[in-house]
N, C-alpha and C positions, 0 to 999 in steps of 0.2 A: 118084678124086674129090678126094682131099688135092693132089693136083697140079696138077689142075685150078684149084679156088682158091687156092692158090699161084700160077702164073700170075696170074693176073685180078689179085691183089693186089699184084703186085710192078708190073702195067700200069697199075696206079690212083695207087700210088706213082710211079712214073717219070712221069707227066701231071700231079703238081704239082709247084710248087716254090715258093719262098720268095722275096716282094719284101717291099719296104720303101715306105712311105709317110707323107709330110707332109702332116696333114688340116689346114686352116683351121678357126678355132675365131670369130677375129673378127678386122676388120680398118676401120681410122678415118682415113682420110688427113689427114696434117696434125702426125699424131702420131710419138712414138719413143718406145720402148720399152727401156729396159734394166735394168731393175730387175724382175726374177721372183723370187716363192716359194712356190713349193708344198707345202702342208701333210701333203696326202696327194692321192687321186686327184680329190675334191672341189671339195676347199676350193685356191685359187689368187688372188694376189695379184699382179697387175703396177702399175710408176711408171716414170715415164717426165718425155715435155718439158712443160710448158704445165700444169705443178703436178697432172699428171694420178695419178691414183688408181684402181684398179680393184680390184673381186673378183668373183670367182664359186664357188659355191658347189655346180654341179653338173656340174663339168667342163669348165668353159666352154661350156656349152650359153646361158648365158644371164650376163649382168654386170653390174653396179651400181656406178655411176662415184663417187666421193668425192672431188672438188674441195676442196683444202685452200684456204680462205678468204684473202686477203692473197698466193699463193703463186702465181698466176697464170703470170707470169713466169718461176718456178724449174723446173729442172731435177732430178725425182728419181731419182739415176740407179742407187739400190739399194733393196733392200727386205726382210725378215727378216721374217716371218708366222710366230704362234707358232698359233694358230688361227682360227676364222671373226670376233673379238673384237677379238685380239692383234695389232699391229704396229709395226715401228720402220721410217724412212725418212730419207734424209738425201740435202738439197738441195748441190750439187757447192762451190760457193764465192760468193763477194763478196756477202754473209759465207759461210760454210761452216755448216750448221743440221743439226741432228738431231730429228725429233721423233717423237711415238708415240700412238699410239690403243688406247683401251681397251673403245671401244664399239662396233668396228666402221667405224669408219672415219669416223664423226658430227663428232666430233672430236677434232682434235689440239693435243698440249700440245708445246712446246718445252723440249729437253731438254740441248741445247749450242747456243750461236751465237758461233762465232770471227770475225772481222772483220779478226785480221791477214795483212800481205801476202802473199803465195803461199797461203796456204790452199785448198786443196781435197780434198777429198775423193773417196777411191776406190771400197771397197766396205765390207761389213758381213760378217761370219760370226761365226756363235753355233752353241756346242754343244750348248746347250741352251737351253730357256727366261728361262733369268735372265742367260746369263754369253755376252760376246760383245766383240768387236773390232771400232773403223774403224780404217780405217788411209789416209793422204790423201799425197799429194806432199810432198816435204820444205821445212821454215821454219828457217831461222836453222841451213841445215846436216843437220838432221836430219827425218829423215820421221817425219808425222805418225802417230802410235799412238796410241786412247787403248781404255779398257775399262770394261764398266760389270757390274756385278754383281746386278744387277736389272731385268733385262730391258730394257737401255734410257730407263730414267727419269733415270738421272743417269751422268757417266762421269769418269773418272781421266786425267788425260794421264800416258802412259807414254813421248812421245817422248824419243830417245836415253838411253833404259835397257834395250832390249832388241834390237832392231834394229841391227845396223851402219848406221853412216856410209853414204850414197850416193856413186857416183861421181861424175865430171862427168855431167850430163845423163843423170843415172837417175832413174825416174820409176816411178810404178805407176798402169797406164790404166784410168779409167771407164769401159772398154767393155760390163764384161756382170755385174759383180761379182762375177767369181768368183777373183779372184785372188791371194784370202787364207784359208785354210784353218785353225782352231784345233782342235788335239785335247787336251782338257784341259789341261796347262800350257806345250804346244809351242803356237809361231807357225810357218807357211809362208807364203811368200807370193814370187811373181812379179814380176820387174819389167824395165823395158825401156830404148831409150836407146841410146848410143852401146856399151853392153854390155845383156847381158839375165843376169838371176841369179836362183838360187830359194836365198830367204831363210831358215834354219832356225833361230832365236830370233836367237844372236850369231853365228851363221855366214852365209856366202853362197858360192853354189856356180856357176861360168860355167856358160849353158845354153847348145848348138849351135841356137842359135834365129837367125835372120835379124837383123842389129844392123845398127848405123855411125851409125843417125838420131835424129832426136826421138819417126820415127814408128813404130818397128823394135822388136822384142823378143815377148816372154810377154803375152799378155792375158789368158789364164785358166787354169785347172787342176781337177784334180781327184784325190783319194786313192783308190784303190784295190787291194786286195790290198799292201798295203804300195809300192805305186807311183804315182808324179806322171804323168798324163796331163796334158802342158802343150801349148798351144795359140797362137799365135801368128802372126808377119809384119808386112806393112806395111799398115798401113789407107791409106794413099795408093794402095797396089797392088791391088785385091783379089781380081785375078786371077793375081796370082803365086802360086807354090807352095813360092819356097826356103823352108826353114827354121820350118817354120810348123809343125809337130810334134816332138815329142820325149818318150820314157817315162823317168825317170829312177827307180833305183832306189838311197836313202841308203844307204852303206855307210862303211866307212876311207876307200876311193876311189870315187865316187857311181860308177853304172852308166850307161850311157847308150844308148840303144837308138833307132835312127831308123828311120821308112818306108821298107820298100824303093816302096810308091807312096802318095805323100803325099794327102792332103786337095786341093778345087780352089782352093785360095787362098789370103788372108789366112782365120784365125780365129780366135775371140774368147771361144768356152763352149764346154763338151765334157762330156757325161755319159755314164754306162755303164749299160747297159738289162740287160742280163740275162748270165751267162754271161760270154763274152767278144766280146757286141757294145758298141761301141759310137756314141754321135752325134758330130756334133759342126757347129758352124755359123758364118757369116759373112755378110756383106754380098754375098757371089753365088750360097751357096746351102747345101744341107745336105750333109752326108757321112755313111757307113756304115762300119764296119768289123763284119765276121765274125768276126776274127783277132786281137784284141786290140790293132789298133792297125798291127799291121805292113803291110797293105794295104786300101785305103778307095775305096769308090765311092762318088759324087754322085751323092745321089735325087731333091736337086730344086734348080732354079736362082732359086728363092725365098729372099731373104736375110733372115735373123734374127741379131741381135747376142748376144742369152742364151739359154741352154739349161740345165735341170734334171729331175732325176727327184726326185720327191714322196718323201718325207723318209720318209711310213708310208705306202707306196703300189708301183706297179709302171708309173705312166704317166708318160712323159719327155713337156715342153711345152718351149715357146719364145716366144722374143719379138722384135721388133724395129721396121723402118722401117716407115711407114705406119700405125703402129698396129696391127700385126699380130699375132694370136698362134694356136699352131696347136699341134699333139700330134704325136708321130711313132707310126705304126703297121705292125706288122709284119703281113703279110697273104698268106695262104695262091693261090694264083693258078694256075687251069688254063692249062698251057703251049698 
């Protein structure tokens, strides 16, 4: 009898196996999407073009839009959700603005507005509730740093006191804001250009990431197990593959560790779901890896610009063109 169901259970076993899927959660044509944050598996916060504002509160089952008043026009291309209450956002440049809501998104107060030349802005990351970083393309030489200690209400410019010099045409892209990472008093951060480099406070490190352009390098990252999942290419290409991944790992001499099968593309956000899977996404579609990174299959040919996994949670979302925002899920599937 033990044998018996033995068989049966190893037959039950071999008839499934394990896929991956990108569900739709909501989608608005007309819109873009690059500014995601997820609180936990709930509570979720996207900004985007056309001064848009979103949350949901049950997963994305359902959203309630907050159109910033005056803001019509702007661009929000990041976003930092501290709860269903709590948020900072900040509008890309001409002027460059940061501001924040304390009611849910009713309203918002302005909490920087730069107006000089080059000003823009890249992304936002906070460690925690009060203490956080933007960091914008470089003015007068130096890229723009600043930091605020109170969640956002007010902030310090910190450019060229921590950050190296940029080179000729190095820049750090708007794509997905994930391209600055703070761990208590360390700064990371990605950048791209005729070279592409990962930032560690006063240092910078070459990345084997795809360069030569304006359009070429790093657009996003992520920590893990003490390693940089960077993500990357040409957003003019985004069907190319060179150069568009790489794990690094800080050492004396940094480690460098590349795809033996890359990602389908350009990409821009990259998060880690569980174990050693993880996402990652672009303007032609999503990726999977099993393997930690070293082999990656496309689950779906729907493109999203940002990607995260909820902060106190276990669900990875996304976001991008059309207004789109969707979950990835992993799903049990009779062969």
């Amino acid at each position: 009898m033990r044998i018996v169901i033995f068989i049966v259970t190893l037959l039950l076993v071999n008839n499934f196996s394990w896929a991956q899927s990108v569900i739709p959660l909501y989608e608005q044509k007309g819109l873009s999407f690059r500014g995601l944050s997820a609180v936990n598996d709930s509570i979720i916060w996207v900004s985007g073009s056309k001064g848009t504002v979103g949350k949901s509160l049950d997963g994305g089952k359902s959203w309630t839009w907050h159109p910033v008043p005056g803001y019509e026009n702007r661009d929000f291309r990041d976003i930092e959700a501290f709860d269903d209450k709590r948020a900072v956002i900040i509008a890309i440049d001409t002027p460059a603005q940061i501001l924040y809501t304390e009611d849910g998104g009713l309203n918002w107060k302005l909490s920087m507005n730069d107006s000089r030349a080059g000003m823009f802005l890249d992304a936002l990351h906070f460690e925690n509730d009060v203490h956080g970083f933007v960091i914008g393309d470089p003015v007068n030489g130096q890229f723009f740093l600043a930091e605020t200690k109170d969640g956002g209400i007010s902030w310090q410019d910190l450019s060229g006191k921590i950050l190296q010099k940029p080179d000729s045409v190095e820049a750090f892209f708007a794509a997905s804001g994930t391209n600055i990472i703070i761990e208590k008093t360390d700064i990371f951060a990605v950048s791209g250009g005729l070279k592409s480099f990962l930032h560690f406070n006063a240092q910078k490190y070459p990345l084997p990431l795809l360069s030569g352009s304006g359009n070429t390098g790093a657009n996003g990252m992520i920590l893990h197990d003490g390693k940089f999942y960077i993500v990357g290419g040409d957003f003019t290409r985004p069907n190319d593959t060179t150069g568009n991944f790489v794990i690094v790992k800080l050492a004396a001499t940094p480690e460098y560790t590349l795809p033996q099968s890359a990602p389908g593309g350009y990409r821009s956000g990259i998060a880690h779901f569980r174990n050693n899977e993880f996402i990652t996404c672009g303007m032609n579609g999503v990726d999977w890896s099993g393997n930690g990174g070293i082999h990656w299959k496309q689950i779906s040919t729907t493109g999203y610009h940002t990607i995260m996994k909820a902060k106190k949670g276990t669900t990875v979302f996304m976001a991008g063109g059309n207004g789109r925002i969707a979950k990835f899920s992993p799903e049990t599937v009779t062969r």
